[in-house]
C-alpha positions as a Python dict, from the first residue, in 0.01 Angstrom:
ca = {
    (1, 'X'): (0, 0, 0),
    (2, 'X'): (137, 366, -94),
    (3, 'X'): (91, 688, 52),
    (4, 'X'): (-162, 871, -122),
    (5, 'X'): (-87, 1285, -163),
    (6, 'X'): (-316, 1529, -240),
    (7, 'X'): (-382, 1930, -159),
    (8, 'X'): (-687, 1987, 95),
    (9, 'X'): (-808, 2370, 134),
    (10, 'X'): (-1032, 2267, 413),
    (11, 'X'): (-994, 2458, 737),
    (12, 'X'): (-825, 2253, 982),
    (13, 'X'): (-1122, 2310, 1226),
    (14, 'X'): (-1354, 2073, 921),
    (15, 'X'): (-1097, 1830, 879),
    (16, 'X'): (-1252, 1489, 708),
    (17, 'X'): (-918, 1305, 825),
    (18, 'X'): (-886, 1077, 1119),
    (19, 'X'): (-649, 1348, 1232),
    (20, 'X'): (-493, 1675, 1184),
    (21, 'X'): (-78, 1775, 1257),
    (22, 'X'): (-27, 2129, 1340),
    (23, 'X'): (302, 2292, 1464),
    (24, 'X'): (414, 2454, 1827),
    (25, 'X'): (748, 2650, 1822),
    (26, 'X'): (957, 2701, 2088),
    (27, 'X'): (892, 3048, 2149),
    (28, 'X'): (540, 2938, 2282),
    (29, 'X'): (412, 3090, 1920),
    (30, 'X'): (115, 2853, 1710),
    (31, 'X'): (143, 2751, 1410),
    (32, 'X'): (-201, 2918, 1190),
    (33, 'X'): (-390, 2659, 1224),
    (34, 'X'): (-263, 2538, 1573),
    (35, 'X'): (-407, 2915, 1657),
    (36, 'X'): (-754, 2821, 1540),
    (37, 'X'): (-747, 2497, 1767),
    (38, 'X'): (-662, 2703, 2057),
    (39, 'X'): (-899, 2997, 1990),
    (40, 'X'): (-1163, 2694, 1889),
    (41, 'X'): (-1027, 2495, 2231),
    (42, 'X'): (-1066, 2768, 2463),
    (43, 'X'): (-656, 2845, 2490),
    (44, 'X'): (-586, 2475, 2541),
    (45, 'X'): (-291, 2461, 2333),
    (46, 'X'): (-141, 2758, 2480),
    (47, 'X'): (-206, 2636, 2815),
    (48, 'X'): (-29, 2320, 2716),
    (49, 'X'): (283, 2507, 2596),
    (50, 'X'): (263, 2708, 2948),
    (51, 'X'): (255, 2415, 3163),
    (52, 'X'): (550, 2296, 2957),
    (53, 'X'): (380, 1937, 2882),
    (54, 'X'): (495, 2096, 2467),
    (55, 'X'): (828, 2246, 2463),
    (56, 'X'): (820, 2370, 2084),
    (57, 'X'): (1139, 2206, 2037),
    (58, 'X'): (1220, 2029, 1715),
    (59, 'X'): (1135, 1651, 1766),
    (60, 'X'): (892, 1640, 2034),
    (61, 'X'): (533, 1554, 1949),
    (62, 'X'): (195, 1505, 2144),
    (63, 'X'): (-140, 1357, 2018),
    (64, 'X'): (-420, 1545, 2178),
    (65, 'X'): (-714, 1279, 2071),
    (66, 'X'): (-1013, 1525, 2229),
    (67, 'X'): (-984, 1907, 2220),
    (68, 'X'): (-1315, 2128, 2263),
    (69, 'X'): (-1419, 2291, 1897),
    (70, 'X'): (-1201, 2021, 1728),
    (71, 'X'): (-1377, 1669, 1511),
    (72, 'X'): (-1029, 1515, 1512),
    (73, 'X'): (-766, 1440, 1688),
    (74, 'X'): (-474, 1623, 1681),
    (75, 'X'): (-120, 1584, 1646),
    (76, 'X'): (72, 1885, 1784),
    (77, 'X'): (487, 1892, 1632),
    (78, 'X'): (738, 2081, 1759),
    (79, 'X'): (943, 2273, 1458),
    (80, 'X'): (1214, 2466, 1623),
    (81, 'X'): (1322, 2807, 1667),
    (82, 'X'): (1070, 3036, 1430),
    (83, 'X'): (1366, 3196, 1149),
    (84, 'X'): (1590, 2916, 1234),
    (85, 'X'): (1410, 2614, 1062),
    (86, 'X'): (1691, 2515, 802),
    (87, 'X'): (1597, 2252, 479),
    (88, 'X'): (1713, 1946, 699),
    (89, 'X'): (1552, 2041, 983),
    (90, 'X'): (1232, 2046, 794),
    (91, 'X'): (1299, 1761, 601),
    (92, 'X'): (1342, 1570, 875),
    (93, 'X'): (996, 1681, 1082),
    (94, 'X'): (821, 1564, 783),
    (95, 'X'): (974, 1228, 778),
    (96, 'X'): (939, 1189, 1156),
    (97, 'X'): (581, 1262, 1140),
    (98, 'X'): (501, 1039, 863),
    (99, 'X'): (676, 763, 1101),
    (100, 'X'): (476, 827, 1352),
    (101, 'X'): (162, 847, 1229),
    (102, 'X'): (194, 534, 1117),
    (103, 'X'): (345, 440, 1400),
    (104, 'X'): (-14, 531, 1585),
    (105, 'X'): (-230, 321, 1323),
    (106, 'X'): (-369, 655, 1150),
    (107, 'X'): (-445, 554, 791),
    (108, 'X'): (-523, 912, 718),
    (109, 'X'): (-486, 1315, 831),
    (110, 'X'): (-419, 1639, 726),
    (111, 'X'): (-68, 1769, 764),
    (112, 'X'): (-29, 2224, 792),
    (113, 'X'): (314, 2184, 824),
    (114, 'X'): (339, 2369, 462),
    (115, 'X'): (281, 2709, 701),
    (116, 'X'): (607, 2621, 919),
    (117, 'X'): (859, 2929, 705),
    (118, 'X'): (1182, 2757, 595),
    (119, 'X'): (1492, 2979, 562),
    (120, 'X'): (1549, 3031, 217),
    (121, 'X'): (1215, 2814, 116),
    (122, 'X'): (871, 2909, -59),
    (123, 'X'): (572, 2721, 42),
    (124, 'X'): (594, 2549, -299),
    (125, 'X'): (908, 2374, -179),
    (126, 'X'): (790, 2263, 171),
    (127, 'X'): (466, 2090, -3),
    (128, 'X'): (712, 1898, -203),
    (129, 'X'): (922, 1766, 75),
    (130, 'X'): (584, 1697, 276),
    (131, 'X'): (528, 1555, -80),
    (132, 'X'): (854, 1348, -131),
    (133, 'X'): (988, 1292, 249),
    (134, 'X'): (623, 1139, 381),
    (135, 'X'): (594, 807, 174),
    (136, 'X'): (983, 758, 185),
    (137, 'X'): (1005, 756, 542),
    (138, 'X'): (768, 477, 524),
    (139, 'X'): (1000, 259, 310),
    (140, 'X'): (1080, -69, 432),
    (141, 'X'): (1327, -343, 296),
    (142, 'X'): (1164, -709, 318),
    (143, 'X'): (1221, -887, -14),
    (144, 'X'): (1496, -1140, 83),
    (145, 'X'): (1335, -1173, 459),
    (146, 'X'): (1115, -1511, 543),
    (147, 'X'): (893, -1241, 771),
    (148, 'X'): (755, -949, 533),
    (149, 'X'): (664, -612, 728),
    (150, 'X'): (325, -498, 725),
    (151, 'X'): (196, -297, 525),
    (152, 'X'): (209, 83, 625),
    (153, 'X'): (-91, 148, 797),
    (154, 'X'): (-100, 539, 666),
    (155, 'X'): (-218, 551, 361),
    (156, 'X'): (-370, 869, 326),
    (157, 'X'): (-223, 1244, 354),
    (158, 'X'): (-356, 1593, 256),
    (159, 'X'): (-154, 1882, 279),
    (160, 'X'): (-336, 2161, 427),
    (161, 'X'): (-248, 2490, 232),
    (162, 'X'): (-480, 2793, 132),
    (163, 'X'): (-729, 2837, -206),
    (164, 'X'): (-482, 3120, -256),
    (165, 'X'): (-158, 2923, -283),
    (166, 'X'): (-353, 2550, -487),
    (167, 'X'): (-167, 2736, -801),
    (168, 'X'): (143, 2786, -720),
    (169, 'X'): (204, 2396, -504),
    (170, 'X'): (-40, 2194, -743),
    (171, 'X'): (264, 2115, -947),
    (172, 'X'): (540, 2035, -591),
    (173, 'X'): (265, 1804, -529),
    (174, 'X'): (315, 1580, -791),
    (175, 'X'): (720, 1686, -812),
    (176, 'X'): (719, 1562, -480),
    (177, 'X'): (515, 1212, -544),
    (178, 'X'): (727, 1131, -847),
    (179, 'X'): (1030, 1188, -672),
    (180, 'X'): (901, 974, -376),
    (181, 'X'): (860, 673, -612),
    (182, 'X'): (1142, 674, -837),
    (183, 'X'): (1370, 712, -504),
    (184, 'X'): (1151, 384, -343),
    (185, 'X'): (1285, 201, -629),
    (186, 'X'): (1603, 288, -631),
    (187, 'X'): (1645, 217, -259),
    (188, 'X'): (1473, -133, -350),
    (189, 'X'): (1733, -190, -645),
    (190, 'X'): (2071, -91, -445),
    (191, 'X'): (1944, -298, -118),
    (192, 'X'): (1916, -649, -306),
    (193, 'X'): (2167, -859, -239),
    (194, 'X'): (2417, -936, -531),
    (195, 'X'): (2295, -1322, -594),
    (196, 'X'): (1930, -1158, -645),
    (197, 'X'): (1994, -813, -836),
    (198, 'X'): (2260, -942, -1109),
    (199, 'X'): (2291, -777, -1499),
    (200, 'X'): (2040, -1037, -1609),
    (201, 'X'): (1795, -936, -1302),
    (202, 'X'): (1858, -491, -1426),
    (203, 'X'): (1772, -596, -1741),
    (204, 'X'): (1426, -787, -1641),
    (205, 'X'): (1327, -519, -1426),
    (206, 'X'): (1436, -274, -1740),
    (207, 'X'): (1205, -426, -1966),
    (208, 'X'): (914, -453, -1675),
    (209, 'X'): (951, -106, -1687),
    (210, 'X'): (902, -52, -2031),
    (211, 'X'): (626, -296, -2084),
    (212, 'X'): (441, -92, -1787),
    (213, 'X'): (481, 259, -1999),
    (214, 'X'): (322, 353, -2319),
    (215, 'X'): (630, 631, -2334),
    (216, 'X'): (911, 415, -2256),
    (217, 'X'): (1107, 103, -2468),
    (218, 'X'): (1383, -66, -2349),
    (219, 'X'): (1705, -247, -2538),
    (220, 'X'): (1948, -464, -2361),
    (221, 'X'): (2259, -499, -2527),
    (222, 'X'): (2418, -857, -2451),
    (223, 'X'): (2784, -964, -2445),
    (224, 'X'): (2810, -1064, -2833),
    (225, 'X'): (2650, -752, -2923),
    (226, 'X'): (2884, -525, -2722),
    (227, 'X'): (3133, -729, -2867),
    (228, 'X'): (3047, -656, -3226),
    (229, 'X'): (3058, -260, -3120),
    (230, 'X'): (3395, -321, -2983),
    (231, 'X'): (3302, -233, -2601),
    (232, 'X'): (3579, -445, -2496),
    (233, 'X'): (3629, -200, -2211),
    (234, 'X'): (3313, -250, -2052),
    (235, 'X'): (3349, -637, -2127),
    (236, 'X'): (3700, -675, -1928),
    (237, 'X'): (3510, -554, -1602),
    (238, 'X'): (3268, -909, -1668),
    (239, 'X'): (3533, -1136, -1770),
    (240, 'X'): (3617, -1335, -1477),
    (241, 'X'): (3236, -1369, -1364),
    (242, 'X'): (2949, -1653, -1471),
    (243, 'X'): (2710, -1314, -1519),
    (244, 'X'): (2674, -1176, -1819),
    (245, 'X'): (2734, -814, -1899),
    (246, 'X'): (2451, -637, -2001),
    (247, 'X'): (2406, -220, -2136),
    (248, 'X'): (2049, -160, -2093),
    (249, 'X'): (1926, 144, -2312),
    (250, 'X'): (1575, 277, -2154),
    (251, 'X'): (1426, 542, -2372),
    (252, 'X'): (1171, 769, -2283),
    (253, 'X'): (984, 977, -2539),
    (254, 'X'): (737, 1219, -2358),
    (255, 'X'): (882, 1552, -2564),
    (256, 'X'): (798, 1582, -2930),
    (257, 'X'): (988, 1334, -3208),
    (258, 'X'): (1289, 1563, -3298),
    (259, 'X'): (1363, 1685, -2979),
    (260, 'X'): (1727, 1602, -2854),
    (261, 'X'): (1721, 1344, -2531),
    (262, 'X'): (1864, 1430, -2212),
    (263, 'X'): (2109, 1116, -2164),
    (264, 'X'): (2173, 943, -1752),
    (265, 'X'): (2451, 686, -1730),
    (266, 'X'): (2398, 484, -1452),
    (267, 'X'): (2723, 270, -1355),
    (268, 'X'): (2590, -52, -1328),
    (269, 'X'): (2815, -337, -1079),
    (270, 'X'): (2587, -531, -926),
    (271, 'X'): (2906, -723, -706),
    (272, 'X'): (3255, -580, -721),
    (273, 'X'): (3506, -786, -557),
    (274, 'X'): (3777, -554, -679),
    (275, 'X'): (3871, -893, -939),
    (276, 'X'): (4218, -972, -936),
    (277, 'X'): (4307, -640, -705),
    (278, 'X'): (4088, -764, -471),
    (279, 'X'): (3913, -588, -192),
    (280, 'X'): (3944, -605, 160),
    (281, 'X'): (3703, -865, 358),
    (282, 'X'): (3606, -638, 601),
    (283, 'X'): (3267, -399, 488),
    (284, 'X'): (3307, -601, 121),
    (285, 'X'): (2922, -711, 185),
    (286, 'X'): (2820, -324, 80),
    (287, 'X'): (3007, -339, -263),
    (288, 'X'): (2645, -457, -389),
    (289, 'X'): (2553, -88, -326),
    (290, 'X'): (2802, -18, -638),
    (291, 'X'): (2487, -19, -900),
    (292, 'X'): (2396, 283, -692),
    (293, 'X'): (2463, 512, -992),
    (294, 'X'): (2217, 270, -1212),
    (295, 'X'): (1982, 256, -936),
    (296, 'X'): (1957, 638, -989),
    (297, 'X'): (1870, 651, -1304),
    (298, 'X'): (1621, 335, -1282),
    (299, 'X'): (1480, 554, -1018),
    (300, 'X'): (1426, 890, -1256),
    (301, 'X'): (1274, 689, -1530),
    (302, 'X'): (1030, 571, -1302),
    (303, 'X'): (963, 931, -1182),
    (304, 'X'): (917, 1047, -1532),
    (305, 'X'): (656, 728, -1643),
    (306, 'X'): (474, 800, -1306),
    (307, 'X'): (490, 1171, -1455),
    (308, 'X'): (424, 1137, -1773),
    (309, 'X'): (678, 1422, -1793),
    (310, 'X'): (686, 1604, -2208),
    (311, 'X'): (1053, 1584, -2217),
    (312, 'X'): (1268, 1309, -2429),
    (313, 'X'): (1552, 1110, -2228),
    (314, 'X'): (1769, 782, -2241),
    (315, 'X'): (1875, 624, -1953),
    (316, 'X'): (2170, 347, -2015),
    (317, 'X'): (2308, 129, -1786),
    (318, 'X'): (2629, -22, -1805),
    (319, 'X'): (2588, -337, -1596),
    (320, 'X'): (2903, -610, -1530),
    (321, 'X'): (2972, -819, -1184),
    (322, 'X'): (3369, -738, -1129),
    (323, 'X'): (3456, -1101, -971),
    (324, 'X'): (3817, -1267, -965),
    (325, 'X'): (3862, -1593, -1164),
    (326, 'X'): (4068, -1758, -1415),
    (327, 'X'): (3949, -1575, -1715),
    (328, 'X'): (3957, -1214, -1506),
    (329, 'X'): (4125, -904, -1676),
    (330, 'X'): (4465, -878, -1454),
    (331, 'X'): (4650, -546, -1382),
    (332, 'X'): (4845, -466, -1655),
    (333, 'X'): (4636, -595, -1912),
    (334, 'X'): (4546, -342, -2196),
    (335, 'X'): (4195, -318, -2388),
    (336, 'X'): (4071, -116, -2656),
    (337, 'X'): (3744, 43, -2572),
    (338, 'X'): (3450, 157, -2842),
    (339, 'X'): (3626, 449, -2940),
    (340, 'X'): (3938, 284, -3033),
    (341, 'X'): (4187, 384, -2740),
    (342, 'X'): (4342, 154, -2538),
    (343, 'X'): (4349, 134, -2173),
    (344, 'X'): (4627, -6, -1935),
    (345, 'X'): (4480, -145, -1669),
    (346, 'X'): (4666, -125, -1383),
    (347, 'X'): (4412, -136, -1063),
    (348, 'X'): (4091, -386, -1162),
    (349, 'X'): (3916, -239, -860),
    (350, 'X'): (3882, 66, -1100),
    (351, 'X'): (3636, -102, -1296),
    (352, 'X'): (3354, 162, -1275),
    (353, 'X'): (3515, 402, -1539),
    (354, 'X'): (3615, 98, -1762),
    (355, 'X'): (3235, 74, -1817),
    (356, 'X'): (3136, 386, -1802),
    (357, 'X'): (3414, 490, -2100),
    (358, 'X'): (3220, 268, -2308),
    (359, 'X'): (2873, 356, -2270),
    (360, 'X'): (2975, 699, -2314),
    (361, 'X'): (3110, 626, -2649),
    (362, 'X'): (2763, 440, -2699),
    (363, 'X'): (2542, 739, -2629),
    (364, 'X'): (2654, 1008, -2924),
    (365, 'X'): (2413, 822, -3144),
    (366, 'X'): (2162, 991, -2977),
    (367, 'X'): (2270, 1319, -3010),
    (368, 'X'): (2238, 1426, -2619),
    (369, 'X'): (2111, 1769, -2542),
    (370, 'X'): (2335, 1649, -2227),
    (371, 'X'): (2467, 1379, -2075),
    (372, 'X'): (2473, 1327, -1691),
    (373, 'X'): (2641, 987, -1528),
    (374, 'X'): (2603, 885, -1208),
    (375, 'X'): (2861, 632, -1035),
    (376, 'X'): (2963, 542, -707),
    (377, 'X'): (3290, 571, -865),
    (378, 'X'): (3577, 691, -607),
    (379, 'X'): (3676, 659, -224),
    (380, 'X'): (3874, 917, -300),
    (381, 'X'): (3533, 1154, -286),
    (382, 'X'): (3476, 1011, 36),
    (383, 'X'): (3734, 1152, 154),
    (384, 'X'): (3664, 1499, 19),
    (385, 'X'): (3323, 1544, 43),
    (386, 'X'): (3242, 1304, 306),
    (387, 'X'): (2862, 1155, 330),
    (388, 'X'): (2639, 1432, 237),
    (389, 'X'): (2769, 1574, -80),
    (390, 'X'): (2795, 1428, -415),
    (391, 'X'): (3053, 1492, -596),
    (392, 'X'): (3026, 1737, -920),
    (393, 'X'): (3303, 1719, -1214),
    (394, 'X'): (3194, 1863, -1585),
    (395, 'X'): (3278, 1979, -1919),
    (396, 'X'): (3045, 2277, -1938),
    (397, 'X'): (3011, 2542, -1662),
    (398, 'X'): (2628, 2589, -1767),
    (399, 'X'): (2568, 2251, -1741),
    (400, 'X'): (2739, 2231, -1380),
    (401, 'X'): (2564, 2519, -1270),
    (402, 'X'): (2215, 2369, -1330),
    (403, 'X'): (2287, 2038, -1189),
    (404, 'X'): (2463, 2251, -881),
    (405, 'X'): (2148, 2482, -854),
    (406, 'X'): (1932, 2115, -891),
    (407, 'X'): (2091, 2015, -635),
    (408, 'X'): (2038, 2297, -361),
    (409, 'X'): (1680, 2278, -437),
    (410, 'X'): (1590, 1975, -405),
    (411, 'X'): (1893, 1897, -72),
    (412, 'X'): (2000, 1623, -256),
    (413, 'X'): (2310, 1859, -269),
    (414, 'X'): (2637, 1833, -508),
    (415, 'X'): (2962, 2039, -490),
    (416, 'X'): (3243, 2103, -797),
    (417, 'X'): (3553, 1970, -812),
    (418, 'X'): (3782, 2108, -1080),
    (419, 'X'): (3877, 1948, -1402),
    (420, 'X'): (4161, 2145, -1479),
    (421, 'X'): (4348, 2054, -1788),
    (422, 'X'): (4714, 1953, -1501),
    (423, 'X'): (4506, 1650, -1384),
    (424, 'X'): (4541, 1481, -1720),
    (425, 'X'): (4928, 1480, -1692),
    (426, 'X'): (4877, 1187, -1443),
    (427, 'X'): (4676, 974, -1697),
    (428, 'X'): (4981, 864, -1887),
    (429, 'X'): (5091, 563, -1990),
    (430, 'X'): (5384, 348, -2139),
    (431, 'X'): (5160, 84, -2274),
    (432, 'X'): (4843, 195, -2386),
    (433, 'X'): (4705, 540, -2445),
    (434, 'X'): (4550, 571, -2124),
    (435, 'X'): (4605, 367, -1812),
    (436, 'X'): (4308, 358, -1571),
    (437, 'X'): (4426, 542, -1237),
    (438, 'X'): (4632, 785, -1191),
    (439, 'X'): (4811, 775, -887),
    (440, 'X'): (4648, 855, -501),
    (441, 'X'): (4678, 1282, -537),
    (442, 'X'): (4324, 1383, -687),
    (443, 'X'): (4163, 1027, -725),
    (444, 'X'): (3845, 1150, -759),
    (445, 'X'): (3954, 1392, -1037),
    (446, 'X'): (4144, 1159, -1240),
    (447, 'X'): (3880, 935, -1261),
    (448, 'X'): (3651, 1247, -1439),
    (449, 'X'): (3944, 1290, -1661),
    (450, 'X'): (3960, 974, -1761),
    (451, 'X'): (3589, 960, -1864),
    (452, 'X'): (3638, 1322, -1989),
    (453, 'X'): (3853, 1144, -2284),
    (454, 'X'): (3542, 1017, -2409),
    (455, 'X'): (3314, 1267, -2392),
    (456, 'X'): (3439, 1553, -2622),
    (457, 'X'): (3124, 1539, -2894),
    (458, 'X'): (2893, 1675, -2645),
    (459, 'X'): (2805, 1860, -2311),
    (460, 'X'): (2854, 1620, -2011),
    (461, 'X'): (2893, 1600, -1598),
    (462, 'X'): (2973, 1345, -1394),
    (463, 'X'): (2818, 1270, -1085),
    (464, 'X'): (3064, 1084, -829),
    (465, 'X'): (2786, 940, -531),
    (466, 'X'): (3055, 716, -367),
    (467, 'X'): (2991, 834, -38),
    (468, 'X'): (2613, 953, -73),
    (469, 'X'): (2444, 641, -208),
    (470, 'X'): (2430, 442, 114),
    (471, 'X'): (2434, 460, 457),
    (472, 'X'): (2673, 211, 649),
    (473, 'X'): (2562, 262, 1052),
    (474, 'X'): (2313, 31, 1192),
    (475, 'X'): (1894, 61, 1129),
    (476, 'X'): (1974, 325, 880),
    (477, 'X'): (2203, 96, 682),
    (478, 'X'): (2107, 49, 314),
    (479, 'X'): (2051, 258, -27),
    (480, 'X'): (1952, 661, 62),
    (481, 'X'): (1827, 683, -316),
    (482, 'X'): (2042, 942, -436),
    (483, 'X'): (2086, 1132, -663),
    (484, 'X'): (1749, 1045, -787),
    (485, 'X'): (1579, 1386, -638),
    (486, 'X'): (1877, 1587, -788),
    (487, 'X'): (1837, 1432, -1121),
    (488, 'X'): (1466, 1527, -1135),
    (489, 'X'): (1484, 1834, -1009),
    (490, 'X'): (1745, 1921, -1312),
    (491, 'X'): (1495, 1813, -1544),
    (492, 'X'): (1218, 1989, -1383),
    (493, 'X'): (1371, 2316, -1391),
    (494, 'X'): (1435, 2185, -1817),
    (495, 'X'): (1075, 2227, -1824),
    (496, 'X'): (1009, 2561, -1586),
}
């Protein structure tokens, strides 16, 4: 069951909803519609926030199931400091109500949390967190589990908000549940287990996808094929596993015939061992989180056929298991990729730009409009950026500005590194015409330069979501859906 979004303009005095969620701030100030319960109550909310039993604070809750004036019950939040509720403090009071709502068997109620004023944030946006943040807080991983979780009992939200401001959030609305169900599947993708979500298994759900859409076909590329084009790049990751490779080419036409495609590159490794430079044991269980970058863009074409969005785009995923074996590519080993240079490689463990090259050579038949991949490509951006910033490297400052700006909007937040034309100097090679590391200094931005080699026809970024694309700690362990919100966003402001 999913969590169904819609606007209501009732007053939250005639709410139809088994119960309403207004907000207390620690000042001892009411939300506007917590005022009208206490003016309808008789000054019980205020008396509430008095005695102290509310402290306004961000986190704390209370579910006041019988107030004088009011048909519903009512869940009173605390949001903070008024003028110092920041994006992730917001975001994060809309996911913890959703929780516990459910939490408290309500299958429906009407949230005014849209009046809570952001810093920095229209209404508009706070609907489409409400929007986006409610049904993925509810998101629970049970497929490879003999006990399935129940069902979420909440099933039903309304977003309180004025006839005066239904024009300007109608469209966050469904922004926000698109969003919320491309980055469901993503999380679903990234958190199978490698044995379960192989090339073979992308593919399937690639074409499920396609058969589902009037405005999307899909074409999976197998090994003899990508053989034939001379991917022998992308093929070298596969060669010491019993799974096939597979490039999956998902193609969504919702824009007019003639109209150049907006291209996503998703890297695609469903295991990676590190092959024959193999990984450490310890932590090597989350290297099935490596398809994170095709889980991204699995995740935007599902936003865009829940959409039905009028814009054209590809989504390709380059899709290999990197596994040690007899027939594995070994360091020092040189291939020739699609575009006809060679590549030493001397680290198998950098496998994600080995198929990445290639499907970026694949792509200029469609003559992008742009071309965005997406790869949990680098520790190196770990290191840099840490866990809450993707990493941003492009060929076009326009281009890097949008997906930058894309970013801040939607807090699924990027930052530039540089590309400067120095970094290259550490890509050469004795052997081949490229090798594919370059050395510890800058890992992160010799990895873009290496892809930047094969992306001169046309205007591209690269996305590096190494240390955004999973969490590691505890309950929270598993797939955060990134950069799924970032990606849409980018194309939504396309269409503004």
């Amino acid at each position: 069951m999913s969590l169904s979004i819609s606007l209501s303009t009732s007053s939250v005095l005639e709410s139809q909803r088994e119960c309403v969620i207004v907000a207390a701030f620690e000042d001892g100030t009411l939300s506007p519609s917590a005022q009208l319960i206490d003016q309808a109550s008789q000054g019980q909310l205020s008396s509430l926030l008095q005695s102290g039993r509310v402290s306004g604070k961000s986190g704390s809750s209370l579910l006041l199931p019988f107030l004088t004036g009011c048909k519903t019950p009512v869940l009173l939040v605390g949001a903070g400091k008024p003028g110092e509720i920041t994006a992730a403090k917001f975001i994060k009071l809309a996911q913890d109500v959703s929780k516990e709502m459910n939490s408290r068997s309500f299958t429906s109620a009407d949230s005014y949390l849209a009046e809570v004023a952001v810093k920095e944030r229209s209404v508009a946006w706070a609907v489409r967190q409400l929007a986006e943040q409610s049904p993925s807080a509810l998101y629970s991983y049970d497929a490879t589990k003999s006990k399935k979780a129940d069902a979420p009992k909440f099933s039903d939200l309304g977003i309180g908000v004025t006839a005066a401001d239904v024009p300007a959030v109608t469209e966050a609305v469904k922004q926000g549940s698109g969003v919320a169900q491309g980055v469901a599947l993503a999380k679903e993708l990234a958190n199978l287990p490698g044995n379960v979500c192989t090339p073979i298994y992308l593919a399937e759900q690639a074409i499920a996808l396609g058969e589902a859409n009037d405005l999307l076909t899909t074409e999976v590329l197998d090994e003899e094929q990508m053989r034939e084009l001379g991917m022998h790049c992308l093929l070298s990751v596969g060669a010491g596993s019993d799974e096939p490779s597979k490039l999956i080419v998902m193609n969504y036409q919702g824009g007019e015939k003639d109209t150049k495609p907006y291209v996503f590159v998703g890297k695609g490794i469903t295991f990676d061992t590190g092959g024959i430079s193999l990984k450490p044991g310890a932590g090597m269980d989350e290297m099935k989180f490596d398809m994170g970058g095709a889980a991204s863009v699995f995740g935007l074409m599902q936003t865009l056929c829940a959409m039905k969005l009028p814009i054209n785009v590809v989504g390709v995923v380059a899709s290999a298991e990197n596994m040690p074996s007899g027939g594995a590519t070994k360091p020092g080993d040189v291939v020739t990729t699609m575009s006809g240079q060679t590549v030493e490689i001397l680290n198998t463990d950098a496998e994600g730009r080995l198929v990445l090259c290639d499907a970026l050579t694949y792509i200029s038949r469609f003559n992008p409009e742009t071309v965005i991949d997406i790869a949990t490509l680098t520790g190196a951006c770990i290191i840099a950026l840490g866990h809450h910033t993707s990493g941003l490297l492009a060929n076009d400052d326009e281009l890097a500005d949008q997906l930058f700006s894309a970013g801040q909007s939607s807090y699924d937040r990027c930052w530039r590194l540089p590309l400067y034309d120095e970094y290259q100097e550490q890509l050469d090679s004795n052997f081949a015409d490229i090798p594919n590391i370059g050395g510890r200094p800058a890992g992160t931005i010799t990895a873009a330069c290496f892809l930047s080699r094969f992306t001169k026809e046309y205007r591209w970024a690269h996305l590096d979501i190494a240390g955004t694309a999973w969490n590691s700690a505890g309950k929270a362990k598993g797939s955060t859906g990134r950069c799924v919100p970032l990606l849409a966003q980018y194309l939504f402001d396309r269409l503004a």
